[in-house]
N, CA, C and O of each residue as an XYZ file, in Angstrom:
736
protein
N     -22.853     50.837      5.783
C     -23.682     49.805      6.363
C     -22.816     48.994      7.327
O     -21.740     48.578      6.897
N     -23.138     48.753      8.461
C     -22.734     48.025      9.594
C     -23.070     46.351      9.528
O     -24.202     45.905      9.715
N     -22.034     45.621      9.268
C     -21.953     44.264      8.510
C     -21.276     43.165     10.015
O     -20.886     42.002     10.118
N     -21.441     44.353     10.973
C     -20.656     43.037     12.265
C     -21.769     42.457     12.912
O     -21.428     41.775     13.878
N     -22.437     42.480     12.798
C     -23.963     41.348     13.195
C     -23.420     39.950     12.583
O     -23.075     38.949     13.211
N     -23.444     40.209     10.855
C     -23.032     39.196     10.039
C     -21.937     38.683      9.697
O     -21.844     37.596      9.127
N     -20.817     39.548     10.068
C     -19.598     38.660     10.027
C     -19.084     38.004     11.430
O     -18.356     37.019     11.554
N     -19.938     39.211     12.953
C     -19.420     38.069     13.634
C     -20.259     36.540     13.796
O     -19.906     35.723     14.646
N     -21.209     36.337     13.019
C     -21.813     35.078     13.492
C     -21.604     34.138     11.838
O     -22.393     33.318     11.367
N     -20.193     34.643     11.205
C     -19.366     33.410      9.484
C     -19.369     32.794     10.766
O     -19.441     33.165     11.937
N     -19.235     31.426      9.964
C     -18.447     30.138     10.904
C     -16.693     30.392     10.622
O     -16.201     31.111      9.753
N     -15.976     29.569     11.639
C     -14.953     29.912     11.656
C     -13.813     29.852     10.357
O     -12.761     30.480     10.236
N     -14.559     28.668      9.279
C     -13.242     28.793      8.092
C     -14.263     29.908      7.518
O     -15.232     29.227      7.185
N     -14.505     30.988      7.282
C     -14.954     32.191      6.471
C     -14.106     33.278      6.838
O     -13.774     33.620      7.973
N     -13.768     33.822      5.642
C     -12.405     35.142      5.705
C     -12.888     36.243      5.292
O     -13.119     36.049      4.099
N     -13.275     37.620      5.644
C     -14.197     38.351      5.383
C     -12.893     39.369      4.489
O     -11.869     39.570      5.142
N     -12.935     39.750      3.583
C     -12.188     41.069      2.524
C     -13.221     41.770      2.454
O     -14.392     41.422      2.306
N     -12.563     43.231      2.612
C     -13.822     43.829      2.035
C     -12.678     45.173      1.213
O     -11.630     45.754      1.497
N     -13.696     45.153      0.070
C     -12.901     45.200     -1.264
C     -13.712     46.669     -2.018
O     -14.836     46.831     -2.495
N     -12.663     47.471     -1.862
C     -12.987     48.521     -3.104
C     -12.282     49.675     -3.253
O     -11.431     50.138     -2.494
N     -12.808     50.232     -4.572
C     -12.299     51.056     -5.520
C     -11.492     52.301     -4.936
O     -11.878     53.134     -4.116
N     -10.008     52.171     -5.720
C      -8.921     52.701     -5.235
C      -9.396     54.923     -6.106
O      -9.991     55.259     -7.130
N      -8.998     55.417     -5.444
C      -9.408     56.771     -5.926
C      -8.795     56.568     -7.154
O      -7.855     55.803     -7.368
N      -9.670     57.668     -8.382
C      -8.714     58.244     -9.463
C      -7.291     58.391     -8.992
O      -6.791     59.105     -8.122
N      -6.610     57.189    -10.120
C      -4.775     58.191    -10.535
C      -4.739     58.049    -11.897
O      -4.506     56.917    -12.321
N      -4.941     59.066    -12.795
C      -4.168     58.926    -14.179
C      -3.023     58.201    -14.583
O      -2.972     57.525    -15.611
N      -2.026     58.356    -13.698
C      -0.756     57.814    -13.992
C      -1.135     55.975    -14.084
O      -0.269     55.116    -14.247
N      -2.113     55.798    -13.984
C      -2.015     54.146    -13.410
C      -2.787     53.502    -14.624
O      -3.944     53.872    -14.821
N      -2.240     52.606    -15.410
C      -2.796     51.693    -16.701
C      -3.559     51.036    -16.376
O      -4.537     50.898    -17.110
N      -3.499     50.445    -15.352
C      -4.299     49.533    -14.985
C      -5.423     49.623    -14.018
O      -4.985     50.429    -13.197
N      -6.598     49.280    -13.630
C      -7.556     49.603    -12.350
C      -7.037     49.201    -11.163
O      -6.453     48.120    -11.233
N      -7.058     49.708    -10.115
C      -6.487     49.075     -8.913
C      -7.759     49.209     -7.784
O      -8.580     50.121     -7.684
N      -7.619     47.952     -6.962
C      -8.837     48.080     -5.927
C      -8.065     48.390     -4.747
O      -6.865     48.663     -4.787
N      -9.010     48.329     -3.321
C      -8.217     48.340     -1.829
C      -8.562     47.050     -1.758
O      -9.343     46.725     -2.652
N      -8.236     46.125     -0.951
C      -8.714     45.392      0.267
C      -7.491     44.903      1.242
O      -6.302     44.622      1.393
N      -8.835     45.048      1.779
C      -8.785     45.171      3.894
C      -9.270     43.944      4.314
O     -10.418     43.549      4.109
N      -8.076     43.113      5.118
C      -8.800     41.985      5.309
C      -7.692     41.766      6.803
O      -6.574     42.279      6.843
N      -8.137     41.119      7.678
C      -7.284     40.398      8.969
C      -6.270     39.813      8.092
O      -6.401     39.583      6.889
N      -4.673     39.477      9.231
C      -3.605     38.853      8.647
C      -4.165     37.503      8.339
O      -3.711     37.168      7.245
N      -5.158     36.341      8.951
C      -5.164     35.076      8.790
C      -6.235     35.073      7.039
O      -6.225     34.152      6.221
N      -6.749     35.918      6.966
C      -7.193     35.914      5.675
C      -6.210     36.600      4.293
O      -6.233     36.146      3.149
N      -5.498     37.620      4.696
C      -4.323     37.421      3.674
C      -3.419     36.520      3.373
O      -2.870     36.263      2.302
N      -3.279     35.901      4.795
C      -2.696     35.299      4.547
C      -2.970     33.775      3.783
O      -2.078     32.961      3.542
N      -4.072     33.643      3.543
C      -4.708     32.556      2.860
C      -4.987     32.346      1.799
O      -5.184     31.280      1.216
N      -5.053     34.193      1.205
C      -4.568     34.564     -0.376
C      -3.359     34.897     -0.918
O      -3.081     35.595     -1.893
N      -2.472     34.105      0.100
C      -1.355     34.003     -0.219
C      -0.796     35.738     -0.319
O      -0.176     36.116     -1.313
N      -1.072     36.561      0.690
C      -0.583     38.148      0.251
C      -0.141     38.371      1.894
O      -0.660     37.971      2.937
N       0.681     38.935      1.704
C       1.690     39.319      3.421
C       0.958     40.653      3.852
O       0.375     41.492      3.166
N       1.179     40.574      5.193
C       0.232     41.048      6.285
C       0.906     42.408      6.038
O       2.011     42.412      6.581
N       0.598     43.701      5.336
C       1.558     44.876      5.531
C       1.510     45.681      6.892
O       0.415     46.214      7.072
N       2.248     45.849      7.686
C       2.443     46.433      8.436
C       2.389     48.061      8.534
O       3.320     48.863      8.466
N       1.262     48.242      8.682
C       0.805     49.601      8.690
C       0.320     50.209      7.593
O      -0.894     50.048      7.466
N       0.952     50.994      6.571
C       0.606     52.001      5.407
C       0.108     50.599      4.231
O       0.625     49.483      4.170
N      -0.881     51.071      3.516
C      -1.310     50.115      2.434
C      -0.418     49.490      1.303
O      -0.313     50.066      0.220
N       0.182     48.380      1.551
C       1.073     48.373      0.052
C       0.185     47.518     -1.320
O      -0.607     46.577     -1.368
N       0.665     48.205     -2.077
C       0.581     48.318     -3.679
C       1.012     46.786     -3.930
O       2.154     46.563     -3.528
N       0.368     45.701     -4.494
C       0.910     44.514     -5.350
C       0.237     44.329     -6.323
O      -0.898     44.709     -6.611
N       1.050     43.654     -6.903
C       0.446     42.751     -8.371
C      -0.439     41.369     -7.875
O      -0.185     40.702     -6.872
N      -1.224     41.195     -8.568
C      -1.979     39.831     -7.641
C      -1.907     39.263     -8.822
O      -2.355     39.486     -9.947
N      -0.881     38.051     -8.036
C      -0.724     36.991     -9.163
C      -1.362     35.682     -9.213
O      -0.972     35.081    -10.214
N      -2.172     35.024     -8.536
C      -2.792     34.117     -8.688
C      -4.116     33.980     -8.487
O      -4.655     34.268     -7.419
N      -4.769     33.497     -9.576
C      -6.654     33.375     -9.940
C      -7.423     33.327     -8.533
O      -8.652     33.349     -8.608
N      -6.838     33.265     -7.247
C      -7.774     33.321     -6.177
C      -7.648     34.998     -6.187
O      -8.573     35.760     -6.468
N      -6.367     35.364     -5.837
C      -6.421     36.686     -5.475
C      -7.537     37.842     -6.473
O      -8.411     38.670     -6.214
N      -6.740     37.177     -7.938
C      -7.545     38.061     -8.786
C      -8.942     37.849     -9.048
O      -9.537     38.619     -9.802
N      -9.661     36.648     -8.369
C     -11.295     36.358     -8.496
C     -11.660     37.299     -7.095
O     -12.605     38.087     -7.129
N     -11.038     37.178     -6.193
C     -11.686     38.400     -4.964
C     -11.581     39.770     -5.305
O     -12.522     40.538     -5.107
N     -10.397     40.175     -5.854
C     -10.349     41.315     -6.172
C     -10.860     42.222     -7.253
O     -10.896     43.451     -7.317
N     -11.414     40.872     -8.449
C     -11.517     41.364     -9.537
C     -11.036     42.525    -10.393
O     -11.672     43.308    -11.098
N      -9.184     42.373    -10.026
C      -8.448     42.959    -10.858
C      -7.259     42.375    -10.622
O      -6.954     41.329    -10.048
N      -6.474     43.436    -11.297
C      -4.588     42.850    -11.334
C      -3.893     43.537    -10.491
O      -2.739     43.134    -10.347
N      -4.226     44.515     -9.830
C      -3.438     45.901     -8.914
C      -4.533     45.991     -7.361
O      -5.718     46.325     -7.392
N      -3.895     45.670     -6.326
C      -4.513     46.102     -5.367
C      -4.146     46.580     -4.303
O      -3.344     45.859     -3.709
N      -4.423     47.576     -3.773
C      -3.625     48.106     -2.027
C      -4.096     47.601     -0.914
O      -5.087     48.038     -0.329
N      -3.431     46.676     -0.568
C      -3.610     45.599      0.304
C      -3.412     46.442      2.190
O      -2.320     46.667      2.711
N      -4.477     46.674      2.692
C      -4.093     46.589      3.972
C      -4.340     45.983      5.041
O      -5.192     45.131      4.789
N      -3.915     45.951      6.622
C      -4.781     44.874      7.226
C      -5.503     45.877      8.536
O      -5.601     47.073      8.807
N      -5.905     44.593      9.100
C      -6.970     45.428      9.762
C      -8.114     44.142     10.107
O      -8.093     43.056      9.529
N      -9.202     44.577     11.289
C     -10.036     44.110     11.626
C     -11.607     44.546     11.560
O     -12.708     43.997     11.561
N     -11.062     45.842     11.502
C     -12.253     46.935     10.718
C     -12.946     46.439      9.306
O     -13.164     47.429      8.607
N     -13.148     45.839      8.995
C     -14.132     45.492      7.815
C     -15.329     45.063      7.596
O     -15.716     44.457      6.596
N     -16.064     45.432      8.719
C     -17.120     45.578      8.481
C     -18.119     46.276      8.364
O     -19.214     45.723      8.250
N     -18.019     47.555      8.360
C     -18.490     48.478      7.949
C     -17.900     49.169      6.485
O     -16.892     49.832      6.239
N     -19.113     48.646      5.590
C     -18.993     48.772      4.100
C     -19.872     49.787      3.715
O     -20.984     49.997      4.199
N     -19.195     50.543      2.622
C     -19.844     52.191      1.904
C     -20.298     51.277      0.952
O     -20.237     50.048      1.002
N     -20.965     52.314     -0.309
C     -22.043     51.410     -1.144
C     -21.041     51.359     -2.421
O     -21.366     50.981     -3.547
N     -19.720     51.829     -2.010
C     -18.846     51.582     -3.260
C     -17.908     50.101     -3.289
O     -17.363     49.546     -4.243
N     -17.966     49.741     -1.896
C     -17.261     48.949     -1.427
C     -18.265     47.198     -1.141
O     -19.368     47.306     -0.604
N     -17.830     45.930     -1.487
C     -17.960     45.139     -1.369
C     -17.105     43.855     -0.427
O     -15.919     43.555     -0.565
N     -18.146     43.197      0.593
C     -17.654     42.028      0.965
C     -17.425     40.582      0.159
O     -18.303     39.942     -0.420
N     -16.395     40.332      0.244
C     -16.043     39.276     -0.376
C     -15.497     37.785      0.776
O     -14.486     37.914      1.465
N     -16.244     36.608      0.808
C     -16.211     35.740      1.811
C     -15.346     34.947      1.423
O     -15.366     34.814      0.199
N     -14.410     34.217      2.061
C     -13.551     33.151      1.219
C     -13.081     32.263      2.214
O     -12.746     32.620      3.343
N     -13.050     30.745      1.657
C     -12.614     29.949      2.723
C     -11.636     29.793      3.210
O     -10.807     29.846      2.302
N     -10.963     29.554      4.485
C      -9.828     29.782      4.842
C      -9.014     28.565      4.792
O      -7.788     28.547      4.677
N      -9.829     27.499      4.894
C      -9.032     26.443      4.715
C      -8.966     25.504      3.376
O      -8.669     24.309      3.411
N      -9.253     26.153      2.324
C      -9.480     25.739      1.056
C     -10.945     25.154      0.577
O     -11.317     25.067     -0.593
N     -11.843     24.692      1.991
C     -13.029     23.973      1.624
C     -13.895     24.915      1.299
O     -13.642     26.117      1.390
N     -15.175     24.353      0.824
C     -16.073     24.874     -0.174
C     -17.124     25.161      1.242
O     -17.549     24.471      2.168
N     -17.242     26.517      0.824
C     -18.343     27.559      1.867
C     -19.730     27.056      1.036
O     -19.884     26.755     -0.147
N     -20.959     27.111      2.528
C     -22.150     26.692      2.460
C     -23.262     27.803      2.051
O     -24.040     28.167      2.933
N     -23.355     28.288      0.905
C     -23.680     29.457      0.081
C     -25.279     29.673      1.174
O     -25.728     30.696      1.692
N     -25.756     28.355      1.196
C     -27.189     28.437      2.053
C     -27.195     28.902      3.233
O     -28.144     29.455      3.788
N     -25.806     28.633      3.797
C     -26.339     28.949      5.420
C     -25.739     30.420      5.484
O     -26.155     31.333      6.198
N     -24.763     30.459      4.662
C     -24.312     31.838      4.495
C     -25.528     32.919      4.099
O     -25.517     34.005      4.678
N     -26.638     32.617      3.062
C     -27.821     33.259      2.718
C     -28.545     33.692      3.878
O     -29.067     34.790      4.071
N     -28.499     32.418      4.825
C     -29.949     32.686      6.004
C     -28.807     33.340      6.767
O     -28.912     34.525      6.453
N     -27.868     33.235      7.520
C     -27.339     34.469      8.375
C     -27.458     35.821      7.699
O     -27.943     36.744      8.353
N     -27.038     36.038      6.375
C     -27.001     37.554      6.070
C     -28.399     37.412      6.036
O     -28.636     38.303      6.852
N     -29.383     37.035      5.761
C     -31.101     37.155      6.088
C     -31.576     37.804      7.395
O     -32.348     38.753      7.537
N     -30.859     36.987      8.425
C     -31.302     36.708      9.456
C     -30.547     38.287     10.480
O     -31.117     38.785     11.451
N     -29.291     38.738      9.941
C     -28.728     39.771     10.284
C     -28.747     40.986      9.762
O     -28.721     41.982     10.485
N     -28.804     41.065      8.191
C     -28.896     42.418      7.240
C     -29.890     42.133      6.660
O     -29.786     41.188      5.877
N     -30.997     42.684      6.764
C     -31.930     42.324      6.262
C     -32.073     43.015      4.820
O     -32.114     44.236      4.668
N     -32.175     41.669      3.334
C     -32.550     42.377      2.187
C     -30.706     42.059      1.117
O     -30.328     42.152     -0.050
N     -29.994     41.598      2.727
C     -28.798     41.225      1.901
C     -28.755     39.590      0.548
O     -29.323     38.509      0.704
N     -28.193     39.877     -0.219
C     -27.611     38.668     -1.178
C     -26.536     38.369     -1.115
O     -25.612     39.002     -1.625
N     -26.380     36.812     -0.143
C     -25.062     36.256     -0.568
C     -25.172     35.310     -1.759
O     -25.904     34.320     -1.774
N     -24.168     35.806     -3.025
C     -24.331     35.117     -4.154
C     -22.384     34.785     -4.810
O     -21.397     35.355     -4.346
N     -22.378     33.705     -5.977
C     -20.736     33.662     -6.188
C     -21.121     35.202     -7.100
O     -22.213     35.751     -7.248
N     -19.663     35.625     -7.640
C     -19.358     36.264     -8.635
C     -18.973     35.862     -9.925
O     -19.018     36.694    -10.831
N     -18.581     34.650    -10.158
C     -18.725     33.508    -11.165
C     -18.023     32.504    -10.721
O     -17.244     32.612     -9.774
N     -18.272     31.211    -11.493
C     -17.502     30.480    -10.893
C     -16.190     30.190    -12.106
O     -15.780     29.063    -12.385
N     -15.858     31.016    -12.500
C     -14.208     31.120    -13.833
C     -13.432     30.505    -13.135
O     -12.995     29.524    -13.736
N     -12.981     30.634    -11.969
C     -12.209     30.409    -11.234
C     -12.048     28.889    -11.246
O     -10.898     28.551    -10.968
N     -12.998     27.749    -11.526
C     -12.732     26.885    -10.879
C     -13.110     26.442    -12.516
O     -12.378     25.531    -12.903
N     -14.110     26.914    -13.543
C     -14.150     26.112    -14.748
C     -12.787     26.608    -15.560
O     -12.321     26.041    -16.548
N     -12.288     27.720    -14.960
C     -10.931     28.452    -16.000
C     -10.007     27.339    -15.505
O      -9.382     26.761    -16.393
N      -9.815     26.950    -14.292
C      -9.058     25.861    -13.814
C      -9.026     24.818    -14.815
O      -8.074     24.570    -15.555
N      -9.710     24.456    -14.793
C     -10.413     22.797    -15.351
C     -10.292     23.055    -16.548
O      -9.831     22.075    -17.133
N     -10.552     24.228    -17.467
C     -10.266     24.336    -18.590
C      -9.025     24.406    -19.170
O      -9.025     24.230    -20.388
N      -7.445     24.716    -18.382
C      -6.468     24.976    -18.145
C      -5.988     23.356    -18.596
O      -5.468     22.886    -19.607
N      -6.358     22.899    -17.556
C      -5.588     21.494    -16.843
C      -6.437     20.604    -17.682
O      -5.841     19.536    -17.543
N      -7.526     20.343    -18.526
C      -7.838     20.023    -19.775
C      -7.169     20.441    -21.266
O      -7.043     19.577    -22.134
N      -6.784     21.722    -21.476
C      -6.339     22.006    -22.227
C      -4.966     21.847    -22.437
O      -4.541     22.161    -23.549
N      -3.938     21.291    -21.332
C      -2.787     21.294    -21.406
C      -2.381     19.794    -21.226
O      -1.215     19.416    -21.339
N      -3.689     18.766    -20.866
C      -3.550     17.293    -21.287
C      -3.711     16.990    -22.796
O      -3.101     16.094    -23.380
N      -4.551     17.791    -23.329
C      -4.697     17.952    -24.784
C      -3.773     18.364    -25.843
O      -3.687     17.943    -26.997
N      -2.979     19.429    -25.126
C      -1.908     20.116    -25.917
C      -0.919     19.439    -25.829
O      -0.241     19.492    -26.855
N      -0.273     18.426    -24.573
C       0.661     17.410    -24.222
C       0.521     16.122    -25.102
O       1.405     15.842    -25.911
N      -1.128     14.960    -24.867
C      -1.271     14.374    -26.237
C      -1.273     14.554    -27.543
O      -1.082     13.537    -28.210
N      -1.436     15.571    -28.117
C      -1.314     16.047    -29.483
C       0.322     15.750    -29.695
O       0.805     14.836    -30.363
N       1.087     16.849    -28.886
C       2.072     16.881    -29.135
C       2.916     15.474    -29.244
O       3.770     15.268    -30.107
N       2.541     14.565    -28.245
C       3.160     13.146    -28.264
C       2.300     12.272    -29.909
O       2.882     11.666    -30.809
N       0.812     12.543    -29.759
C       0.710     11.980    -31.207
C       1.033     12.141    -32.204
O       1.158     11.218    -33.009
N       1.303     13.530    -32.504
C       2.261     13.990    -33.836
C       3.530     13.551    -33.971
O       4.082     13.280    -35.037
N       4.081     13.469    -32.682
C       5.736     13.282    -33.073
C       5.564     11.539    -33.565
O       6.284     11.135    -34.478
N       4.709     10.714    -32.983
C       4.503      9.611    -33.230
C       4.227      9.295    -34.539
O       4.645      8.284    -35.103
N       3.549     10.119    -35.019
C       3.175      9.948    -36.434
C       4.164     10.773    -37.354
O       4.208     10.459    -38.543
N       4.989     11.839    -36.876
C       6.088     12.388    -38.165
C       7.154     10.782    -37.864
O       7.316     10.025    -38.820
N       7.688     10.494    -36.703
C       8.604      9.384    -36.217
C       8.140      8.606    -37.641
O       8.629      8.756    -38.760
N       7.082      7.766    -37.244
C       6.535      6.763    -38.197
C       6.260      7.184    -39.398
O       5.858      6.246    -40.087
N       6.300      8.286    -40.020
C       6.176      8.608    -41.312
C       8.092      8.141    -42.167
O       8.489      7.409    -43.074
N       8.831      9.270    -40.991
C       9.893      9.217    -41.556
C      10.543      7.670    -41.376
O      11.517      7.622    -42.127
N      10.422      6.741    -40.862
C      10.859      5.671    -40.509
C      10.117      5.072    -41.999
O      11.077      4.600    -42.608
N       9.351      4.951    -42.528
C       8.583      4.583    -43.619
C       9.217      5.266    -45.089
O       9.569      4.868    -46.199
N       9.177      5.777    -44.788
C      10.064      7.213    -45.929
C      11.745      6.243    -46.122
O      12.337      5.755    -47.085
N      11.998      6.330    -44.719
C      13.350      5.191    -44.908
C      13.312      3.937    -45.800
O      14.002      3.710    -46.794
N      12.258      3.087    -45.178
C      12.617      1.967    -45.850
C      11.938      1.773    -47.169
O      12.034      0.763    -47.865
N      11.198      2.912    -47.458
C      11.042      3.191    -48.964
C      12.240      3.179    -49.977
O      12.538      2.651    -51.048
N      12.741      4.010    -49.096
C      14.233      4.357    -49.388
C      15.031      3.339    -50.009
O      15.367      3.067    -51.162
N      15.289      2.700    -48.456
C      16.109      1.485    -48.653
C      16.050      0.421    -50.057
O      16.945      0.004    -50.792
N      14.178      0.151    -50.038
C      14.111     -0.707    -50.924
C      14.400     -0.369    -52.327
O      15.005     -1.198    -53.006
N      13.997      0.882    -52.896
C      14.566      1.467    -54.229
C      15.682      2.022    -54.272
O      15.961      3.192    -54.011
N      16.455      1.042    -54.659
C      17.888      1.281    -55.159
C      18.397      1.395    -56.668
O      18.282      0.532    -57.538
N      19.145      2.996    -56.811
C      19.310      3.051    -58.075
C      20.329      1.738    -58.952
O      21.328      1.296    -58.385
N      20.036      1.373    -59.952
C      20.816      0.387    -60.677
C      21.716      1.291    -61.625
O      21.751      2.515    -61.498
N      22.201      0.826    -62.268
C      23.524      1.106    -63.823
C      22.499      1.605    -64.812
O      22.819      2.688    -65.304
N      21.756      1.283    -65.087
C      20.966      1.777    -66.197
C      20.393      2.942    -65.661
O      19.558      3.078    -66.554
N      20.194      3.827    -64.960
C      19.174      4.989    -64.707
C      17.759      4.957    -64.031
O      17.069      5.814    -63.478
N      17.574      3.322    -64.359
C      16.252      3.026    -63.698
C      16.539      2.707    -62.063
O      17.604      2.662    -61.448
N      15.565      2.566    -61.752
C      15.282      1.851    -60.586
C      15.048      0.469    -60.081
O      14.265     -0.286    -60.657
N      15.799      0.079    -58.876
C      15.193     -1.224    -59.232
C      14.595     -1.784    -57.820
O      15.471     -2.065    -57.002
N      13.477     -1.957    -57.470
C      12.773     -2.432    -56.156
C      13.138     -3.753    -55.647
O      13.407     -4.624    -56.475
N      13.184     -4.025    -54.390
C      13.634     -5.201    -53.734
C      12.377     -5.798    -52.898
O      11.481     -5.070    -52.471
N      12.401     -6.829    -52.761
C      11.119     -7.128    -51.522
C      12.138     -7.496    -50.569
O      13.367     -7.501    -50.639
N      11.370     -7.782    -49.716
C      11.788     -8.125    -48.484
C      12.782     -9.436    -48.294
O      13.421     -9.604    -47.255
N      12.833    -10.277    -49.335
C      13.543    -11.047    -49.683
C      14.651    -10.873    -50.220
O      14.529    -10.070    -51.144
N      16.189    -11.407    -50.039
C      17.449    -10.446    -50.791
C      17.265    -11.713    -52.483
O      17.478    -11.189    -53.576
N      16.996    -12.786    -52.449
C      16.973    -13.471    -53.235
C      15.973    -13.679    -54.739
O      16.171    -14.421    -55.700
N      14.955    -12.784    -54.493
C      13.545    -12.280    -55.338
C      13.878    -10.853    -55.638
O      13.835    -10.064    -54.694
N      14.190    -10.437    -56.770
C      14.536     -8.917    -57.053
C      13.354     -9.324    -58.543
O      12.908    -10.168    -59.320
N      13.373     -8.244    -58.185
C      12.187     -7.435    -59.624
C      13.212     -6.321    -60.395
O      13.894     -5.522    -59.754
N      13.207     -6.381    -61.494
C      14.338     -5.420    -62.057
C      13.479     -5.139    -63.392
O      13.920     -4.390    -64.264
């Protein structure tokens, strides 16, 4: 399907990938995809422009791996991406970090491919975030309230301590807070 109607009329922060499935290799544990994207859009997923033959990376950060929807991909570049097989998917992404207009993006692919859906693929990406950076204010207070409370346990434990002092006889003998008032 011929997709340059609709990608040439993205507005200018939209980064067009177009993303798919790397042939059978047995040897490989993991799934690996292609994508093909211009240098100013790799470069925005933080992945270097390969110069010519497709190279092989690990995609290490939650943008890369939410476009790619995997961990292994053969990254090449190119301007050719718009013409997509039915195995292969466009993936839109902003170039300058701001949040793309899902609506106007809808009525151009309307208005150009007719029958197309621009839709997210989830939004993990941004609640896995938030769930992250919640969960590690949580795991940081805990950790400061516990030590606060073993601190103050054992500090208590001390002057338990302090105050029962063994005497000559075997017993015990408690002090108050006063050195002059003993209980024996």
């Amino acid at each position: 399907m011929d997709t340059d109607p609709f990608v040439e009329a993205l507005p200018g922060n939209a980064g067009v990938v177009r993303v798919g499935m790397v042939d059978g290799n047995e040897q490989l544990q993991q799934e690996a995809v292609r994508l093909s994207a211009n240098c100013t859009t790799l470069e925005a997923l933080e992945l270097t422009c390969p110069a010519g033959e497709a190279e092989r990376v690990t995609l290490t950060t939650a943008r890369q791996r939410y476009v790619a929807g995997a961990f292994l991909a053969d990254v090449t570049a190119g301007d050719n991406v718009f013409w997509v097989s039915e195995d292969q998917t466009l993936v839109l992404i902003s170039l300058g970090g701001s949040d793309l207009d899902i609506n106007q993006l809808q009525t151009l692919a309307s208005e150009r491919i007719p029958g197309a859906v621009v839709g997210l693929r989830s939004e993990w990406i941004v609640s896995g975030v938030d769930t992250l950076l919640k969960a590690n204010w949580v795991i940081t207070l805990a950790i400061v309230g516990l030590t606060g409370v073993f601190v103050a346990l054992a500090g208590g434990r001390r002057r338990r301590a302090a105050r029962l002092e063994p005497s000559q006889g075997g017993a015990t003998r408690a002090t108050t807070a006063r050195p002059d008032c003993a209980v024996e």
